[in-house]
N, C-alpha and C positions, 0 to 999 in steps of 0.2 A: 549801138553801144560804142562808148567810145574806148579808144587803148592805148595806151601809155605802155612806152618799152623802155628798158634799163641794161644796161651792162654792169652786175656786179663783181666785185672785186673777193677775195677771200673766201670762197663757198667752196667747199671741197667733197661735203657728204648729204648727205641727207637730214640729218642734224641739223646741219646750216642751214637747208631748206625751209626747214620748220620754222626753224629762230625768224628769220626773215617773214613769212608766212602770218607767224601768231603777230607781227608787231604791224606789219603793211595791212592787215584785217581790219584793225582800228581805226585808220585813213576811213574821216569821211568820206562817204560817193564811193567806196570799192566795194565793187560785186564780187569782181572774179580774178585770182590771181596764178597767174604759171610761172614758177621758178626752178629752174635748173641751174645746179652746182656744175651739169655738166658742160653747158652750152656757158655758163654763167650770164645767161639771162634771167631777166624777169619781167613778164607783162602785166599790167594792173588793167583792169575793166572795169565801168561803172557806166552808168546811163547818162551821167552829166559830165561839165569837168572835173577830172582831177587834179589835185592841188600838188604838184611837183615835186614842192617846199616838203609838204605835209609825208610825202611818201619818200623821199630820202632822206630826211630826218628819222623818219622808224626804220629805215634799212643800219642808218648809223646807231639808234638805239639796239640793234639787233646785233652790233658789232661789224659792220660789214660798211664798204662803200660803195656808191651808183653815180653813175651819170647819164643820165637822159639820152637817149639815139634814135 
């Protein structure tokens, strides 16, 4: 399975978590996703690739920003 990691910006509770969570689900090819406010990471999992684009774009529809690491 492949994994894509993120460092995001703005995540402070749990709430944010979610926000983030319900919008990166929709990302075609995501299986599985771990996000913490605390660490302000986020890793995406899917069996193929993931689309980047596709998944920092719903982290900014969520209100929030990422950058690939």
């Amino acid at each position: 399975m492949a994994a894509n990691e993120y460092k995001v910006t703005g995540m402070t509770c749990g709430h944010c978590e979610m926000s983030i969570r319900e919008e990166v689900s929709e990302v075609a090819g995501v299986e599985s996703i771990d996000v913490s406010a605390q660490t302000g990471k986020l890793v995406v999992s899917g069996a193929g690739q993931i689309d980047d684009a596709a998944v920092l774009a719903a982290v900014e529809e969520a209100g929030y920003s990422a950058v690939r690491i």
